[in-house]
N, C-alpha and C positions, 0 to 999 in steps of 0.2 A: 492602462499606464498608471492610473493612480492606485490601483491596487496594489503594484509592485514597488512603488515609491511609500507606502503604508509600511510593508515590510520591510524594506532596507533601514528602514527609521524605528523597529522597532524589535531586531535584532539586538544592534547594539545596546539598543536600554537592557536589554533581558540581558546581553552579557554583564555590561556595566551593576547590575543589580546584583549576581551570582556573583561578581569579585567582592563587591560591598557586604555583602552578607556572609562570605568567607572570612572576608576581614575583621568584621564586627564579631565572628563567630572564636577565631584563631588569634587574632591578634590586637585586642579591641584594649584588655588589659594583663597582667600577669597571671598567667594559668598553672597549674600543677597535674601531671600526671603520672602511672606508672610505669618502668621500662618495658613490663613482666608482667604476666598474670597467672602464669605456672605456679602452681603448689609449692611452695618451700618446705622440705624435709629434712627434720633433724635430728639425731639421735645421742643422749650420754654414754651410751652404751662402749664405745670405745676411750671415754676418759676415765682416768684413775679415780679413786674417790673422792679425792681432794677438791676435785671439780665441781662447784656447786652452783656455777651460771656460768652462761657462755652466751654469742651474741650470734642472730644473724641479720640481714641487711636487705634493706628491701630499695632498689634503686627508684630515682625517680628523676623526669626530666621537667624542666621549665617551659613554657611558652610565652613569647613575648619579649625578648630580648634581658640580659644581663642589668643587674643595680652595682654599686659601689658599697654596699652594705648588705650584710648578714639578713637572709630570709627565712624568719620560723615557719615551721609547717607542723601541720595537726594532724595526728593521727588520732582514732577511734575504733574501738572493737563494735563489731557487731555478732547477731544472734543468727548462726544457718539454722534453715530449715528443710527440712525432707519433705516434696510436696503429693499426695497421693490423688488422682482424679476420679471422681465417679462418673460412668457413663451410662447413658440410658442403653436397657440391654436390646428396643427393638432399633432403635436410630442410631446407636454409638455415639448419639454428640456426648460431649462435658457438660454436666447438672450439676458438680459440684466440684469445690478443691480441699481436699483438708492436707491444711501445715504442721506438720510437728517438728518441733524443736531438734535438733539433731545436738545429739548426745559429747559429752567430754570435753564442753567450750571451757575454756582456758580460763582460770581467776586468777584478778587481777590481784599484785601482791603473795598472791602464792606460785602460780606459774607463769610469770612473770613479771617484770615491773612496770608499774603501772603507766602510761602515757603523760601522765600530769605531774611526775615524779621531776623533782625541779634536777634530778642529776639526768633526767630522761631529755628534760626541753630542752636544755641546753645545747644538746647533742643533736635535736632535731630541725638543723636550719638547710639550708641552701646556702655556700658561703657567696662573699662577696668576689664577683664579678666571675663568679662561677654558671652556668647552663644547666646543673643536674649535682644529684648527691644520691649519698645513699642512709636510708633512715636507718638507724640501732633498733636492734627490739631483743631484747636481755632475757631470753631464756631461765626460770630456775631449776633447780634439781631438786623439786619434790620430791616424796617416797610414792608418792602415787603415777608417779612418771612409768614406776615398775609396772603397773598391773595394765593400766589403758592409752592409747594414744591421744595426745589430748589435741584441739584443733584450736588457733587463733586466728581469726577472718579479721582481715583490719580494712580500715578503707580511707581513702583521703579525705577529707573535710575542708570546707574553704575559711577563709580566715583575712585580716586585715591586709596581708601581703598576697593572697595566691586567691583567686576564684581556680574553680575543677576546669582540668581542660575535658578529653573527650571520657564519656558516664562508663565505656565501657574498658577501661585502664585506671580505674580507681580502687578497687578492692585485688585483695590477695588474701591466701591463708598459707599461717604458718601451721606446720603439723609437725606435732616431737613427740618425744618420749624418752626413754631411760631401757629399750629395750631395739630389738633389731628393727629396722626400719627399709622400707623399697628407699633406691636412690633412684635418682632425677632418670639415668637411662634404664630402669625397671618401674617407671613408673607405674605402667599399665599392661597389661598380657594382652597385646597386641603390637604389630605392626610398626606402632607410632614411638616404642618404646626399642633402641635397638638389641639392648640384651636381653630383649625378650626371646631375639630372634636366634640368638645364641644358647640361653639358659633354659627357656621354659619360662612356664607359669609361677610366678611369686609363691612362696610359704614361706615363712619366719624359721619352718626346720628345715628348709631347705637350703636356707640363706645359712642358716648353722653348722650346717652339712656340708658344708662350700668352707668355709673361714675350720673346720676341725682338719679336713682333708688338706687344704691347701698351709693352712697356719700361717694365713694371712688375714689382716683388715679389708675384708670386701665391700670395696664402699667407691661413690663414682668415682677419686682418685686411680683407684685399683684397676677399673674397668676401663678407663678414659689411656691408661697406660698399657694394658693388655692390647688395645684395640693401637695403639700407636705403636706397638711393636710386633705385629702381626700375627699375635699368639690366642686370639679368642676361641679359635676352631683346635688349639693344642689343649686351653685348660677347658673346653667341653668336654671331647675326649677322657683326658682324665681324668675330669669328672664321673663320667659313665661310667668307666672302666671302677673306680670307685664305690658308686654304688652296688653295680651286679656283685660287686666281693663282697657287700653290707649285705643284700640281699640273699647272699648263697651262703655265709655263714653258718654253719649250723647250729650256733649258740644264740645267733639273733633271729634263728630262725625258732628254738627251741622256746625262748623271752616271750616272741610275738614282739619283736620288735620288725623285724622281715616280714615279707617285703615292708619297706619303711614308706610310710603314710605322711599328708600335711600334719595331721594330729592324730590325739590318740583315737579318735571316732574309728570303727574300724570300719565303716563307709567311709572314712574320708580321702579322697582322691590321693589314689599313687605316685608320689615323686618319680620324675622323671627329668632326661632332660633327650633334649630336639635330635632327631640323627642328625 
């Protein structure tokens, strides 16, 4: 009997202990986290020239209930790395890790403005008696936007108003450029990506080869509207259809533009797109 009088007594503390330490965990004091950890993508490639910053937005929510007053929040760039493992070749375990920097991180002042930029902080609050916002981060139109895609990894930081809520909704990257860019549903060539499932596998000439035939901005706008009017399996189609006339051409076939490739590699993988 007293065994089971031990345990009815010591249940409730273990529950009692797991709400307390949720609450110390979630709601102890003001937290900041982010809505999103998807990639942000963005391209000048469709604005006029005139256009020489543009913004995008990175949302964020609160924890811990609403103030009557305006809440700054800190953002900070940080550095990716690409990580390569060495393994032992009779065991297979990991003997080592080497980090390399991953290339085309975003400078501050040139491809964008900078975090500490007093027109920046102003913009980067939580208003009052608001749960959530969404932070500016000011894109520039560099000339070097033309040649490489450039990546900006940001991550929240805590500060006088906000401790970090949970470590893995802190960080995003933005990625841009000045040249064609995958959109949010081409993100990846697979599955998880739905115009993958419609278009094929990503190329930048293929994306070009899309926007010359159709003579339109192919961009998620485009797609998100194709797919709400029931026309993604019409502009594949003529897509196809499009191609094989590029490919059977006999002046692009004469060029060595035919059959047309992701680039001019003449190993490089044949544009297609899905039956």
């Amino acid at each position: 009997m007293k065994k089971y009088i031990f345990i009815s007594f010591l249940l409730p503390a273990l529950i009692a202990g797991c709400k307390r330490n949720e609450y110390l965990l979630f709601s102890d004091i003001a937290r900041i986290q982010q809505a999103d950890t998807t990639e942000i993508t963005y391209t000048f490639v469709y604005e006029g020239t005139s256009v020489v910053r543009d913004t995008v937005y990175i949302p964020v929510n609160t924890i811990g209930g609403i103030t009557d007053k305006d809440r700054p929040v800190k953002l900070e760039q940080l550095t990716e790395y690409d990580y390569t493992y060495v393994r032992d070749p009779v065991t297979n375990q990991i003997t080592d890790t080497i980090a390399t920097e991953r290339p085309f991180k975003a400078i501050p002042g040139k491809h964008y403005v900078p975090f500490d930029d007093p027109a920046i902080t102003a913009l980067m609050v939580v208003k009052a008696n608001q749960p959530s916002a969404s932070l500016p981060v000011i894109l520039l139109r560099d000339p070097s936007l033309k040649d490489n895609t450039w990546r900006l990894r940001v991550q929240l930081a805590p500060n006088s108003d906000f401790a970090i809520g949970e470590t893995r909704f802190t960080q995003r990257a933005v990625v841009f450029s000045d040249r064609l860019e995958r959109f949010y549903s081409w993100r990846f060539d697979n599955g998880v990506a739905s115009a993958w499932g419609n278009f094929g596998n990503y190329s930048i000439r293929k994306h070009q080869f899309m926007i010359d035939v159709l003579n339109v901005q192919i961009d998620e706008n485009w797609y998100q509207a194709i797919l709400q009017a029931g026309a993604a399996n019409h502009y594949k189609l003529l897509l196809k259809d499009a191609l094989a006339a590029y490919n059977s051409d006999p002046s692009n076939i004469a060029s060595g533009k035919a059959p047309m490739r992701e680039t001019d590699s003449p190993t490089s993988p044949l544009i297609s797109f899905p039956n």
